[in-house]
One Martini backbone bead per residue (centre of mass of N, CA, C, O) as a GRO file, in nm:
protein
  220
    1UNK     BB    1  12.810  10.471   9.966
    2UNK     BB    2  12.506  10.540   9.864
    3UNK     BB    3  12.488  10.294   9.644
    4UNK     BB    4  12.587  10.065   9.856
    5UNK     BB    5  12.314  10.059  10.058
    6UNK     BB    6  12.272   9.714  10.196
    7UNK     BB    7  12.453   9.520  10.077
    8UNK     BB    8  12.612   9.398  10.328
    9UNK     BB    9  12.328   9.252  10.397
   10UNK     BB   10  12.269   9.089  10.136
   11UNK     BB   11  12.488   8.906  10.152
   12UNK     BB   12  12.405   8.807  10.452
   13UNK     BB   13  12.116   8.688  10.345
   14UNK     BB   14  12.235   8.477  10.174
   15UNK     BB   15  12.438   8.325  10.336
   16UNK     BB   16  12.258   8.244  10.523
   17UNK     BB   17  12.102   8.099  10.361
   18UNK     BB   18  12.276   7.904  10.222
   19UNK     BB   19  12.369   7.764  10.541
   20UNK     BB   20  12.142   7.766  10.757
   21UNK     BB   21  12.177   8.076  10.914
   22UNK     BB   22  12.213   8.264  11.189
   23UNK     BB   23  12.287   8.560  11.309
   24UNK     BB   24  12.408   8.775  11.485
   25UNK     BB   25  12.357   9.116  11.623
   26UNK     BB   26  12.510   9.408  11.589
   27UNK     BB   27  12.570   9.582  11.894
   28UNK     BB   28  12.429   9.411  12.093
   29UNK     BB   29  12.407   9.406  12.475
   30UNK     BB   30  12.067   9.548  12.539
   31UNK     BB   31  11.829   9.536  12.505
   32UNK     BB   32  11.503   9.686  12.532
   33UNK     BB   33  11.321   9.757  12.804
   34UNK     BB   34  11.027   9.827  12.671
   35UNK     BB   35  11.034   9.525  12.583
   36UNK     BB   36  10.826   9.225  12.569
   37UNK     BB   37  11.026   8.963  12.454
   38UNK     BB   38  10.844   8.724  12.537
   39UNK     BB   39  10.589   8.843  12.403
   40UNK     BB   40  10.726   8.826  12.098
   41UNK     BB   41  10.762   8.714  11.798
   42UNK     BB   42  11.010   8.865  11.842
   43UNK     BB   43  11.393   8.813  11.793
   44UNK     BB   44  11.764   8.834  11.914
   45UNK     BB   45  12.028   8.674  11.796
   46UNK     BB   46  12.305   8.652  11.972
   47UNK     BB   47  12.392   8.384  11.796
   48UNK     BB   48  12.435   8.155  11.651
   49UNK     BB   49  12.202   7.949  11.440
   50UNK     BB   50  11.944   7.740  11.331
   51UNK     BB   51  11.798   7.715  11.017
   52UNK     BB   52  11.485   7.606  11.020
   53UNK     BB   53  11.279   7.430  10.787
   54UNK     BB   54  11.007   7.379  10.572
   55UNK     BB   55  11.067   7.140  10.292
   56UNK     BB   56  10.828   7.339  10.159
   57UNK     BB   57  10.947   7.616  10.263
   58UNK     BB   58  11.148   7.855  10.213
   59UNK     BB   59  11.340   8.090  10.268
   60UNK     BB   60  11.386   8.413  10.419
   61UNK     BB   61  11.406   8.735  10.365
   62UNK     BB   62  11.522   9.100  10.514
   63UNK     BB   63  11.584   9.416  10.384
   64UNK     BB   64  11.747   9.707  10.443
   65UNK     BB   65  11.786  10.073  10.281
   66UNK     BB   66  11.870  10.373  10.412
   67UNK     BB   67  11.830  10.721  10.289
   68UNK     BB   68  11.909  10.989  10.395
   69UNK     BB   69  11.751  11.125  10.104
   70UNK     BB   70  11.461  10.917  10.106
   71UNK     BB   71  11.615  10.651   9.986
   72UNK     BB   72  11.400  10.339  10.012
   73UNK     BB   73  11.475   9.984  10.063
   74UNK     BB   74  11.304   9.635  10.030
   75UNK     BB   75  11.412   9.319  10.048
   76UNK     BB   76  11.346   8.976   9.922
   77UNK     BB   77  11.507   8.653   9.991
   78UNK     BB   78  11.453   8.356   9.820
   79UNK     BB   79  11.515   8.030   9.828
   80UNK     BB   80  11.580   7.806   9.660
   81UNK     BB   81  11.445   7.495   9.453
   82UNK     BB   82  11.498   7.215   9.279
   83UNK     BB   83  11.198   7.088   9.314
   84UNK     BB   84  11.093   7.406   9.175
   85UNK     BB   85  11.140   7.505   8.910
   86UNK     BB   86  10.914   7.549   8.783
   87UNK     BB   87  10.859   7.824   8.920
   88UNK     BB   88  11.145   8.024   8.785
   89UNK     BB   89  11.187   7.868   8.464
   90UNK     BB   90  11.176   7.973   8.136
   91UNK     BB   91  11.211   7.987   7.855
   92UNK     BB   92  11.483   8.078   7.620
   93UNK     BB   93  11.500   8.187   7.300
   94UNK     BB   94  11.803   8.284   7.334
   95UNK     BB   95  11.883   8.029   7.447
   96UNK     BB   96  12.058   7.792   7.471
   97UNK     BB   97  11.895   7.419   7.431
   98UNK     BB   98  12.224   7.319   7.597
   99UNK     BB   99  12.120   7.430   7.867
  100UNK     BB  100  11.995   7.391   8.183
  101UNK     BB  101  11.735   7.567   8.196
  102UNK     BB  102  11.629   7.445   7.961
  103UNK     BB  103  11.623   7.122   8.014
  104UNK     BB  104  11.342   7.184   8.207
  105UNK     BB  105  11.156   7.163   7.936
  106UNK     BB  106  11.227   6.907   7.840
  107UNK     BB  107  11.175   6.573   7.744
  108UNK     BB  108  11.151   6.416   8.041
  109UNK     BB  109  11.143   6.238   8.319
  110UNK     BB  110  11.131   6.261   8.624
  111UNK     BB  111  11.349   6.092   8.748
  112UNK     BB  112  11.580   6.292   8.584
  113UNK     BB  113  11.505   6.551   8.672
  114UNK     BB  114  11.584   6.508   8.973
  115UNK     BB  115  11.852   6.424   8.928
  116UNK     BB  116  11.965   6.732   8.777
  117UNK     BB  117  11.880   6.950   8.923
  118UNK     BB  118  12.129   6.958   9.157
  119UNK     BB  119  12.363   6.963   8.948
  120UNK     BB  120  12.233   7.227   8.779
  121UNK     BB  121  12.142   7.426   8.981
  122UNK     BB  122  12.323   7.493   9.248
  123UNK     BB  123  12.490   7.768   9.070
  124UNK     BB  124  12.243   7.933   9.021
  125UNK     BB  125  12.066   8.200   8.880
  126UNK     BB  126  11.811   8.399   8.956
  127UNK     BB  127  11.652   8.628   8.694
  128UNK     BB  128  11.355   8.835   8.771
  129UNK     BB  129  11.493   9.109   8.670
  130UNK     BB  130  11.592   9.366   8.413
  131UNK     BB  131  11.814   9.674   8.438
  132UNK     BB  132  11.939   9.940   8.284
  133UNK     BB  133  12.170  10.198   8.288
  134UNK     BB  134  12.408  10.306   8.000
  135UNK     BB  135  12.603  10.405   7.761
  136UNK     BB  136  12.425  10.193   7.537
  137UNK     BB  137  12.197  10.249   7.748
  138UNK     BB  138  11.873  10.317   7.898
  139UNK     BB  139  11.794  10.035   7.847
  140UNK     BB  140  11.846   9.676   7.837
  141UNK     BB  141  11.809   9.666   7.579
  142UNK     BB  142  11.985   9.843   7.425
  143UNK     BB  143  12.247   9.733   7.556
  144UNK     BB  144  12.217   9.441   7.439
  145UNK     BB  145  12.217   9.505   7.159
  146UNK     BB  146  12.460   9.652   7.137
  147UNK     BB  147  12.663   9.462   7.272
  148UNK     BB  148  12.622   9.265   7.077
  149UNK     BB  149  12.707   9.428   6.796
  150UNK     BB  150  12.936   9.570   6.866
  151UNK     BB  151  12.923   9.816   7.029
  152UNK     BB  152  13.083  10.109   7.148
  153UNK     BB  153  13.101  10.277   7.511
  154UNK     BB  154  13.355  10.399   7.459
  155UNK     BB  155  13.501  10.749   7.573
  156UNK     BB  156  13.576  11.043   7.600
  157UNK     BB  157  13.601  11.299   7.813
  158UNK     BB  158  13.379  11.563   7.897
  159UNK     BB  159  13.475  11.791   8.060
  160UNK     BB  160  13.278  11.822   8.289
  161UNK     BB  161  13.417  11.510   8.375
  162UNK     BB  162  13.635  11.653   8.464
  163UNK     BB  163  13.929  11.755   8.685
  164UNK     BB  164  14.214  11.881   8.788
  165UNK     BB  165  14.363  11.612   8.805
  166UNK     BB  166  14.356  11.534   8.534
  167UNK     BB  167  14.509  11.822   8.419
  168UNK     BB  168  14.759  11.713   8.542
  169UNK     BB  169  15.100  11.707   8.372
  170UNK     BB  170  15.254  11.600   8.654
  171UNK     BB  171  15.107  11.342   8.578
  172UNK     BB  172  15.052  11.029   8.514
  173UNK     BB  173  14.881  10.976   8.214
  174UNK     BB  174  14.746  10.850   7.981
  175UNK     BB  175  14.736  10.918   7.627
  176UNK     BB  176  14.396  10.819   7.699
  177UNK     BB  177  14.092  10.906   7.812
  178UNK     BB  178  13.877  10.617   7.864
  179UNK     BB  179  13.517  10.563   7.893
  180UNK     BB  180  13.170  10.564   8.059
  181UNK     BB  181  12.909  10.775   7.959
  182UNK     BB  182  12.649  10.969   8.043
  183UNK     BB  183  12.391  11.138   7.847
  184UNK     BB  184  12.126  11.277   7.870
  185UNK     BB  185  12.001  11.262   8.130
  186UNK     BB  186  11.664  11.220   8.292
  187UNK     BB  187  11.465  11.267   8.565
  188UNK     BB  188  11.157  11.179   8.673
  189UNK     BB  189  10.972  11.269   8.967
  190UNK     BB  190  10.701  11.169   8.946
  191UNK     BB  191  10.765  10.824   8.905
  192UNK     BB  192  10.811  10.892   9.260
  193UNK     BB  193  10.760  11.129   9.400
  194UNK     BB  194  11.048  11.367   9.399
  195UNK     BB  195  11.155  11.610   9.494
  196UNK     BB  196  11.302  11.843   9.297
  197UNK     BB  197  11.486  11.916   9.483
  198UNK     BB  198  11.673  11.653   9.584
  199UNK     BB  199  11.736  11.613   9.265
  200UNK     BB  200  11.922  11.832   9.264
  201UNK     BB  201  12.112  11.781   9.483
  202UNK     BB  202  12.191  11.488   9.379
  203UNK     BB  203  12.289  11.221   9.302
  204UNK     BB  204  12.210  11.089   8.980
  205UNK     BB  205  12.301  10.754   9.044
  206UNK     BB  206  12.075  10.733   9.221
  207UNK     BB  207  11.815  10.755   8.954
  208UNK     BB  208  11.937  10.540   8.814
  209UNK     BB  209  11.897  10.333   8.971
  210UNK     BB  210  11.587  10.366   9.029
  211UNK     BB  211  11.547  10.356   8.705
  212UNK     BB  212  11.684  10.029   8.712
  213UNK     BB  213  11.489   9.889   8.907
  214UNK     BB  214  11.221  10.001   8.761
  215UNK     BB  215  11.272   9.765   8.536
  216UNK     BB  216  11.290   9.513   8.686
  217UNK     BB  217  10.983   9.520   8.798
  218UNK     BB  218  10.862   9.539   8.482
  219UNK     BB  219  11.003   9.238   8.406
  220UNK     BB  220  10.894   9.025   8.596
   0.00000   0.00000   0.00000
């Protein structure tokens, strides 16, 4: 559960932008009596409630997303507005130029345009970000090439992979066991400056994720 931390939040605040609601907030029944709550810009929403907003500026959310171990991150998700795409979506080379996301900046009227938006975009997913350390590569380029090329990122695992319940001959266990592992990570704690003790006690995986978020923010 430490790599999956925050993500319940942030389906939650998906949802919200989504639906145009506000949830209320859980397992509060007495606000803290120390705050100022009648003049405090913030309140705590109580019951279900409508998230109204100006037609011309998104909906946004923030999420926190606190480790144990003092990985934490802060998202901010923002409505989409399919009236403003030419903000989020740029040609792609490698894209089909029979997709809806090219046809954005296809030639065509204004009002074919704001017609196709509605139809073209409401399931549209914007990623302006992309980052991956994969069995494929360490980086989301390397996995995407090998991806495409057709290479193989399955294979048996290395010994020091196994459990000894792998090991176990009375259980029924597959006639070849085979996964995608990583092997030679090595993360820089200096990248991040995170102190080389807690580098060594944690999960590896925690630092994976780390270092491929950190690819997606240099590919924005």
């Amino acid at each position: 559960t430490l790599e999956t931390a925050g993500l319940a939040a942030l389906v939650k605040a998906v949802l919200a932008i989504q639906h145009a609601q506000i949830p209320p907030v859980a397992n509060v029944k007495t606000p803290n009596p120390n705050i100022d709550w009648d003049n405090s810009p913030l309140y705590l929403p109580r019951e279900l409630s409508s998230w109204n907003a100006n037609p011309s500026q998104p909906r946004r959310a923030g999420v926190n997303a606190f480790g144990i171990g003092g990985l934490n991150a802060h998202v901010i998700v923002e409505e989409f507005l399919s009236e403003q795409a030419d903000r989020y979506f740029l040609p792609d080379p490698e894209c089909d130029t029979n997709t809806s996301t090219a046809s954005l900046r296809s030639p065509q009227t204004t009002s074919s345009r704001e017609a196709n938006a509605t139809e073209d975009l409401s399931q549209l997913v914007a990623i302006v970000g992309v980052g991956a350390i994969a069995p494929g590569g360490k980086i989301a380029e390397e996995f995407w090439h090998a991806t495409k090329d057709g290479a193989k990122h399955l294979c048996e695992p290395i010994e020091k992979r196994l459990t000894p319940e792998h090991l176990d001959s009375s259980k029924r266990w597959p006639d070849k066991l085979v996964g995608g592992f990583i092997q030679d990570y090595q993360y820089d704690w200096r990248k991040h400056k995170v102190a080389p003790k807690q580098v060594a006690d944690a999960d590896p995986l925690q630092f994976m994720l780390l270092d491929a978020v950190d690819q997606a923010f240099v590919d924005t």
